[in-house]
C-alpha positions in Angstrom: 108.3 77.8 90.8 110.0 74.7 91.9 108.4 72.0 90.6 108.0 69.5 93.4 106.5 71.8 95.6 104.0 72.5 93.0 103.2 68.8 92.3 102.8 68.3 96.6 100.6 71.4 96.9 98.4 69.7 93.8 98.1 66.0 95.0 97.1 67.8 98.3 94.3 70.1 97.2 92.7 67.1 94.6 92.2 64.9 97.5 90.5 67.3 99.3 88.0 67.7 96.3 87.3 64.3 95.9 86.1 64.2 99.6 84.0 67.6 99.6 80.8 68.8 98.4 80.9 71.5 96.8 84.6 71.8 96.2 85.6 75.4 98.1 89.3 76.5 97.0 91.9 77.6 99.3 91.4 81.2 97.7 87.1 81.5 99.1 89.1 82.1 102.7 90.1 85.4 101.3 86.1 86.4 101.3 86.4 86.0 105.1 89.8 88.2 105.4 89.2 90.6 103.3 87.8 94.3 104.8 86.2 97.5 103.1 88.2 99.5 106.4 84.5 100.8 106.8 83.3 102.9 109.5 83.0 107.1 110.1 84.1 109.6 108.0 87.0 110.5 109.6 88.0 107.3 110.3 88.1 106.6 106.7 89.3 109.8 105.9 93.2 109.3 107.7 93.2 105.7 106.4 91.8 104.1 109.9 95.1 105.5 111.4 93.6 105.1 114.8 95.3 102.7 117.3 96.8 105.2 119.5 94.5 108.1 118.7 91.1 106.6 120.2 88.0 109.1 120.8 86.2 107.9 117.2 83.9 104.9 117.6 85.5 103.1 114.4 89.1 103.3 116.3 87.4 100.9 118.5 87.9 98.0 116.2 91.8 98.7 116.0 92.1 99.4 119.6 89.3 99.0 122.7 91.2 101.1 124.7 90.5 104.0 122.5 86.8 104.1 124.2 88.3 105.7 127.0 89.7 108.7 125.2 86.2 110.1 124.7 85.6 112.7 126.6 81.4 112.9 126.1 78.8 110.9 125.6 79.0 110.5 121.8 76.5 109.2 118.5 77.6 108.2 115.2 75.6 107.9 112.3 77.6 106.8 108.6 76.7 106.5 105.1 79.0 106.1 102.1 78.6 105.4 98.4 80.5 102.9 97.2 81.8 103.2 93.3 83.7 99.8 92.4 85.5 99.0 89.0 87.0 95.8 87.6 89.3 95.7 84.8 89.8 92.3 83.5 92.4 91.0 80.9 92.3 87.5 79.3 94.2 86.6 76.6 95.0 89.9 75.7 91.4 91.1 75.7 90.5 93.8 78.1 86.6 94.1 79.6 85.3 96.5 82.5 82.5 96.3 84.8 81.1 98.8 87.4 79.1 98.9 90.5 77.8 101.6 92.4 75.2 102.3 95.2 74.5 103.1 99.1 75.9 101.3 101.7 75.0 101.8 105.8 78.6 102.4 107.0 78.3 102.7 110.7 76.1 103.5 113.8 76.8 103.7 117.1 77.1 105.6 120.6 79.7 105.4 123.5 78.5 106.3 127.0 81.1 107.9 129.4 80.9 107.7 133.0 83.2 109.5 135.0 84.7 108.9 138.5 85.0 112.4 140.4 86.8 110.6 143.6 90.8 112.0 142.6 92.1 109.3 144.4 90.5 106.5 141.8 93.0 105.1 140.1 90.1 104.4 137.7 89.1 107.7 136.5 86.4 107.0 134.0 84.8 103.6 132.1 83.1 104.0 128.7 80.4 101.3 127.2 80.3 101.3 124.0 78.3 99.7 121.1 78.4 99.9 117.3 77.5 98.0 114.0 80.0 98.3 110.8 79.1 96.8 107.6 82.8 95.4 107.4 82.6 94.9 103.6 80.1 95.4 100.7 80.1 91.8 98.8 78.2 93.8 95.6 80.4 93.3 92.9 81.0 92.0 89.0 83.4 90.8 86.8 83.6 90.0 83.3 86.6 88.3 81.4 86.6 86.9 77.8 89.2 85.8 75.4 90.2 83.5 72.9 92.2 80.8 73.9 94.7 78.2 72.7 94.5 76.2 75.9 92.0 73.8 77.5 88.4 73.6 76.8 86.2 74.2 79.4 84.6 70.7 78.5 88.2 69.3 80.1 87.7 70.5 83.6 84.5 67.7 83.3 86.5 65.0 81.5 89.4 64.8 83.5 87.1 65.5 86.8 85.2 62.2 86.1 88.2 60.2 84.3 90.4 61.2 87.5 87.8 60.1 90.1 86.7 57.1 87.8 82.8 57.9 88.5 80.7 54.8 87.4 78.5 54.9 84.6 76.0 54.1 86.3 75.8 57.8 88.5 76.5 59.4 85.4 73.1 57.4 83.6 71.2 57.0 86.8 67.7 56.5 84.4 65.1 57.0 86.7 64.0 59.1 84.1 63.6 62.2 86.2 66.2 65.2 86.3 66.0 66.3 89.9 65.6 62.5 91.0 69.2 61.5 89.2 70.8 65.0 89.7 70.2 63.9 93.9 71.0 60.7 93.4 74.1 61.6 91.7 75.2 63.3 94.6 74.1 60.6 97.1 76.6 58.5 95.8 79.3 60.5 93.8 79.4 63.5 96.0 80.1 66.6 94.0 82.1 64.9 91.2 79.4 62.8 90.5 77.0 65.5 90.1 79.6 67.5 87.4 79.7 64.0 85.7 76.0 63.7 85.7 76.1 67.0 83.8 78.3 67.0 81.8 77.0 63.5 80.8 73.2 64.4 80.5 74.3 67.8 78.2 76.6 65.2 75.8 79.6 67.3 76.4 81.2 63.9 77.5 80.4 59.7 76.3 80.5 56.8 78.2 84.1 55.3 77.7 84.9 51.4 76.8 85.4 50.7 80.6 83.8 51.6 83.5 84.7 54.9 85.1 86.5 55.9 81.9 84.9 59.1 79.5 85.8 60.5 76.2 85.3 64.1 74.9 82.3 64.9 72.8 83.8 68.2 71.5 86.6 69.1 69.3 89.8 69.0 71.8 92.0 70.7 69.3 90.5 73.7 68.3 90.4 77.7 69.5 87.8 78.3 72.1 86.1 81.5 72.6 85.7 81.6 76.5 84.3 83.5 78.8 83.1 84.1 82.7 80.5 86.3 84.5 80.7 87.1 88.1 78.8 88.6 90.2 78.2 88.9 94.0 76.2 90.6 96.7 75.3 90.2 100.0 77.3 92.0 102.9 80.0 91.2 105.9 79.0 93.0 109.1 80.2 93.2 112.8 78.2 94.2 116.1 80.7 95.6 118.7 80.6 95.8 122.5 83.4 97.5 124.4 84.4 98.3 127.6 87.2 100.5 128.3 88.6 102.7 131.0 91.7 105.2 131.7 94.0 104.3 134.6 95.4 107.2 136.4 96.3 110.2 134.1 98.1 108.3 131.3 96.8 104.8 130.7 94.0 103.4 129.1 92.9 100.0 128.5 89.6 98.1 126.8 88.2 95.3 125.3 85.6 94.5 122.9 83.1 91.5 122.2 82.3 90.9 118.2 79.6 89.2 116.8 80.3 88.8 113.3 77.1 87.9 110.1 77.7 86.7 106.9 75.4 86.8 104.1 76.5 86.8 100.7 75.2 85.2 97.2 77.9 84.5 94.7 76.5 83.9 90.9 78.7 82.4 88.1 78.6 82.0 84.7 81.5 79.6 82.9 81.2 79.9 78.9 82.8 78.4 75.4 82.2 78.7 72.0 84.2 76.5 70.0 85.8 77.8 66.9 86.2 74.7 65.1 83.1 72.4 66.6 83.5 69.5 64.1 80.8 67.0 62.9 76.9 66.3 63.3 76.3 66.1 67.1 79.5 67.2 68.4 79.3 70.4 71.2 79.7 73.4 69.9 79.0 75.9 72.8 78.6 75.6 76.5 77.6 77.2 79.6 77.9 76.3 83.2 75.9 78.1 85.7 76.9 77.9 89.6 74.6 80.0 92.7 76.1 79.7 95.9 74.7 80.9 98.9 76.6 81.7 102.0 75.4 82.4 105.3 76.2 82.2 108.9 78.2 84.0 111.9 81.2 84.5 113.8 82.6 85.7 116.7 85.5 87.2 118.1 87.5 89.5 120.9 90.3 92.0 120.9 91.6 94.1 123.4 94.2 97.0 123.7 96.4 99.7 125.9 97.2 103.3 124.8 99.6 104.6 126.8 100.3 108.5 127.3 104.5 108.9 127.0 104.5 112.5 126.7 102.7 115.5 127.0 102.5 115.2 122.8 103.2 112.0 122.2 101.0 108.4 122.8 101.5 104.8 122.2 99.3 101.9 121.4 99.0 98.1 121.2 96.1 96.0 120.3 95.8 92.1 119.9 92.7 90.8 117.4 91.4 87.5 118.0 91.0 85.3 115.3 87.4 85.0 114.0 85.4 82.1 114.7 83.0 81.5 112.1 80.1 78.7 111.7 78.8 78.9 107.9 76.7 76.7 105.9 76.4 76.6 101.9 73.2 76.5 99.5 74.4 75.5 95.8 72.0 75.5 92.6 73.7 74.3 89.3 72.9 74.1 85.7 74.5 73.7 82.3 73.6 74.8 78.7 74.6 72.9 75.7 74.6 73.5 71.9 75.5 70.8 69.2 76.2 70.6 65.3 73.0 70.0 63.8 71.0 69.3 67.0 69.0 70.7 69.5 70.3 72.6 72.6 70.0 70.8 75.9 69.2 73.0 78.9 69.6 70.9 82.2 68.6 72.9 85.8 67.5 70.3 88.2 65.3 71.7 90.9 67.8 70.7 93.8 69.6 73.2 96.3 72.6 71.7 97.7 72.7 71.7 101.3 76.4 71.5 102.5 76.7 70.3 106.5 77.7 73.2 109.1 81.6 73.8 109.2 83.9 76.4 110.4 86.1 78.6 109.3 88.4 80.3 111.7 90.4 83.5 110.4 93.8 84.4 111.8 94.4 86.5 114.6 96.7 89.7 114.3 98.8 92.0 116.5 98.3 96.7 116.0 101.5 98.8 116.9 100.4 102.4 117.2 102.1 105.9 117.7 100.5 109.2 117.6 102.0 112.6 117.9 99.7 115.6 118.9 100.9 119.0 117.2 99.9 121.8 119.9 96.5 120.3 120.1 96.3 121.8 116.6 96.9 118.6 114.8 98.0 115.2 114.7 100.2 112.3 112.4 99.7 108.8 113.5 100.4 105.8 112.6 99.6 102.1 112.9 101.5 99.1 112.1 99.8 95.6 111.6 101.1 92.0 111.3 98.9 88.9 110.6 99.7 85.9 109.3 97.1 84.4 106.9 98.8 80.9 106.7 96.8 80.2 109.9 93.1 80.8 108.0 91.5 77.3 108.4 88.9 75.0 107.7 87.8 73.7 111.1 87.5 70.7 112.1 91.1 70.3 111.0 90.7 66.6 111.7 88.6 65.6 109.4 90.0 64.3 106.1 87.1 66.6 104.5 89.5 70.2 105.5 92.7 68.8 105.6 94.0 68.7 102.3 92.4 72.5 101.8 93.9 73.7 105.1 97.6 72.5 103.8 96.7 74.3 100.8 95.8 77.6 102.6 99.3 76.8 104.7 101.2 76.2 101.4 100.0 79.6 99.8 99.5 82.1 101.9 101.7 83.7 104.3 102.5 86.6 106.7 101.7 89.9 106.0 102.4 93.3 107.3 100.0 96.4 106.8 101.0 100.2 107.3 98.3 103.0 107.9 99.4 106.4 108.0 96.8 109.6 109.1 96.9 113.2 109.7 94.1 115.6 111.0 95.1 119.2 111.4 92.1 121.8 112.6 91.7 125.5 111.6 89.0 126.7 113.6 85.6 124.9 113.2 87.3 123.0 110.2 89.5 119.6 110.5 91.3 118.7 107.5 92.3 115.1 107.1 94.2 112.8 105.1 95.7 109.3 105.1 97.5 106.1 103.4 96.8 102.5 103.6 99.5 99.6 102.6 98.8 95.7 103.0 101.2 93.4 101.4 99.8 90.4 99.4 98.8 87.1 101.7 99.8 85.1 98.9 103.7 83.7 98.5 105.0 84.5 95.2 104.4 81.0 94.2 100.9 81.5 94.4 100.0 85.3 93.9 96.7 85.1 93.6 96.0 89.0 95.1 98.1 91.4 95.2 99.7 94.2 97.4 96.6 96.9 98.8 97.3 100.6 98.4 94.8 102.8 99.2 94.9 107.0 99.9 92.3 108.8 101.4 91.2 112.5 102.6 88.5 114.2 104.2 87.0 117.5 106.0 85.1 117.7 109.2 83.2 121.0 110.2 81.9 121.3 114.1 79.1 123.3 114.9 77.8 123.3 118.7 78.2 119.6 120.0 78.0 118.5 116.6 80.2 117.5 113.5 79.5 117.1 110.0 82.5 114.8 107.7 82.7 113.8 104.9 85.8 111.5 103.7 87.0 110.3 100.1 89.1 107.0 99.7 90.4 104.9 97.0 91.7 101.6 97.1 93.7 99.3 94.3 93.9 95.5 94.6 95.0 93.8 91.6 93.8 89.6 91.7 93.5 86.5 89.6 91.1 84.2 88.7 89.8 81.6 86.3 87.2 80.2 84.1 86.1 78.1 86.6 87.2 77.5 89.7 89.3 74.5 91.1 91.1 73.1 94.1 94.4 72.6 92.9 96.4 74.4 90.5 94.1 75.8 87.6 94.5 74.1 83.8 93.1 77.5 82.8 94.8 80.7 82.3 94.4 83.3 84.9 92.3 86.3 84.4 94.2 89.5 85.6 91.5 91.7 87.6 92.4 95.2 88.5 89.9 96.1 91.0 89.4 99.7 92.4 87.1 101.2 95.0 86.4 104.7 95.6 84.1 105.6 98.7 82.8 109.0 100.2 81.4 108.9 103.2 79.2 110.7 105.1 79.2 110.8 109.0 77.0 112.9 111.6 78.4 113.2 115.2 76.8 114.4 118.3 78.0 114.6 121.7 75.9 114.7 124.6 
């Protein structure tokens, strides 16, 4: 990595945390970017290969236009069980955790209203509306290892020894927790609280000078670290779309998003140290963060799907970029042991209310072909290009974003995403398979997630005007992460998570 750049990209991201309060890291946009590819079985099962193949109320979402394919009025009704493993390695030590349970995939109908005059040019309009729970935030993760390296004590020592926080908001003495906790905040912002903490828990001391600190722990020993993460909560979007076929060959459609977030994220940061030293020094630690993030977005896309041959169709689609207005509820706490002493336990009775801001997610451009096989079959596939350097933290004036949104600039980049599907019927029965590939976001300076590939198959029976699928997919992501998380470039070493998801999904249809 060449050095300077890594030094600008640091200086950059630490201003930023001195200014906001509760420290968000260029990487928490990826929680806003990130998609399950949820929706109806068959969907899922050819890998949401569906931008110039249309007629499925999930290919709405890559292309509107697709609305006007449908043929009948049409329901949709999807649930999928959701299996999710993390494989973690730190230090050389390997841990696993699992999830699995329900999740409401889809529902929706489309309404088709036909024009019977043959000289329309338009020839029919559909109205469509559906919900997809865009991701499942349910998740855990578990690292541990013994490390060489920092303690996790540093991350408060050099926070309050950087920032220079005054003795007096890390000793407020009003002789009440929550009272100094807040008032701690009031005037150091979230450093101050950390200082406060760290302070109150004697992991740190007072130094000679004011605004200076010194370790209360042994800063050359092994430490025995370790993190538990976990999440829930859920992404979801509410579609409207309006589409409508042009002559004999064209199509066109639009669609209206409104996007909710609501999602809990609970960590756990933990040492032991192997070599703790005398009476009173720290000996263990724990440092407990709950944030809670809610809010909602909105967002547009339309598309074309053109017919070029009796066989053969084309598509385009443009995404708007999301438009999100969140807010933040943080709870901390911190655990303490010392040589000879009694723990400390410290969990003020104070939610942290961050202001409203934005986040706005970028947009993204669908190329799609399809080729129908003696209206036996079909292979399509769907080509997708966003660039994730334009995530930001909005408003991109203020002083507060700025330094995270040339983070987010400096780190991630363009990607491109394949999707390649088949369905091929024998009778009643349509067999159905597909393939999903997303390149990382990240430059190779900063990989902090890593290529997507995902394969998936399914089986679809029809019986009068309804249909019965069922779909299987599997998805591989490998990321990083660290013992706690910062702004700027980690003092910790990274955590390597594989993370795999494996979904069946179930989805009645009935046309009417």
């Amino acid at each position: 990595m060449n050095k300077h750049f890594y030094t600008l990209v640091s200086s950059i991201l630490l201003t930023a945390a001195a200014t906001y309060g509760q420290e968000p890291t260029p990487t928490d946009i990826m929680r806003y970017n990130q998609s399950d590819l949820n929706g109806t079985a068959r969907f899922r099962g050819m890998s949401g290969a569906f931008g110039a193949v249309g007629g499925d109320l999930s290919s709405l979402s890559i292309n509107p236009a697709g609305g006007a394919i449908f043929n009948h009025n049409t329901a949709a009704f999807s649930l999928s069980y959701l299996d999710r493993s993390n494989k973690s390695t730190y230090y050389g030590n390997k841990e696993k955790e699992n999830y699995n349970g329900l999740d409401l995939g889809q529902m929706g109908a489309a309404f088709v209203f036909n024009n019977y005059n043959e000289n329309a040019t338009m020839k029919k309009f559909t109205i469509g509306l559906n919900y997809e729970s865009t991701k499942n935030m349910r998740n855990d993760v578990f690292f541990r290892g013994m490390s060489n390296g920092n303690s996790l004590g540093d991350y408060f020592l050099n926070m309050a020894n950087n920032a220079k926080v005054p003795h007096n908001i890390a000793q407020p003495n009003t002789g009440y927790l929550d009272d100094d906790y807040s008032t701690a905040g009031r005037f150091g912002g979230y450093v101050g609280q950390q200082t406060f903490l760290a302070h109150e828990a004697w992991l740190i001391n007072q130094g000679a000078t004011n605004g200076t600190y010194t370790a209360n722990y042994n800063q050359n020993s092994r430490y025995d670290q370790a993190r538990r993460l976990s999440t829930s909560g859920f992404s979801s979007k509410f579609s409207g779309n309006f589409a409508a076929q042009l002559g004999k060959k064209f199509y066109v459609g639009a669609n209206l998003n409104l996007h909710v977030i609501d999602h809990t994220t609970s960590s756990v940061a933990s040492e032991v140290i192997e070599n703790p030293g005398t009476k009173g020094a720290i000996k263990s630690m724990s440092y407990f963060n709950d944030t809670y993030t809610y809010g909602t977005g909105f967002s547009f896309n339309i598309g074309a799907i053109g017919q070029l041959t009796e066989s053969l169709r084309a598509g385009i689609s443009y995404q708007s970029p999301t438009w999100y207005s969140l807010k933040d509820e943080l709870v901390q706490g911190m655990i303490t042991s010392r040589v000879e002493e009694q723990s400390t336990t410290l969990f003020p009775r104070v939610v942290n209310l961050s202001g409203s801001y934005r986040v706005q997610t970028p947009s993204h451009f669908t190329g799609s072909l399809a080729y129908v096989i003696n209206k036996k079959g079909l292979i399509s596939v769907d080509y997708t290009y966003k660039d994730y350097s334009n995530n930001k933290f909005k408003p991109t004036s203020d002083d507060t974003y700025y330094g995270l949104n040339e983070g987010i600039n400096a780190m991630m980049t363009g990607t491109s995403e394949v999707r390649i599907g088949g369905e091929y019927l024998i009778n009643q029965v349509s067999l159905r398979a597909g393939y999903r590939f997303e390149q990382s976001p990240y430059k190779d300076e900063f990989k902090m997630y890593g290529d997507l590939n995902s394969f998936s198959a399914g089986v679809g029976y029809t019986f009068g005007s309804s249909r019965l699928d069922l779909s299987y997919s599997r998805s591989h992501q490998t990321y990083k992460t660290h013992l706690v998380d910062t702004v700027g470039p980690s003092a910790y070493a990274a955590a390597d998570i594989k993370n795999t998801n494996n979904f069946v999904s179930l989805t009645y249809n009935i046309s009417f």
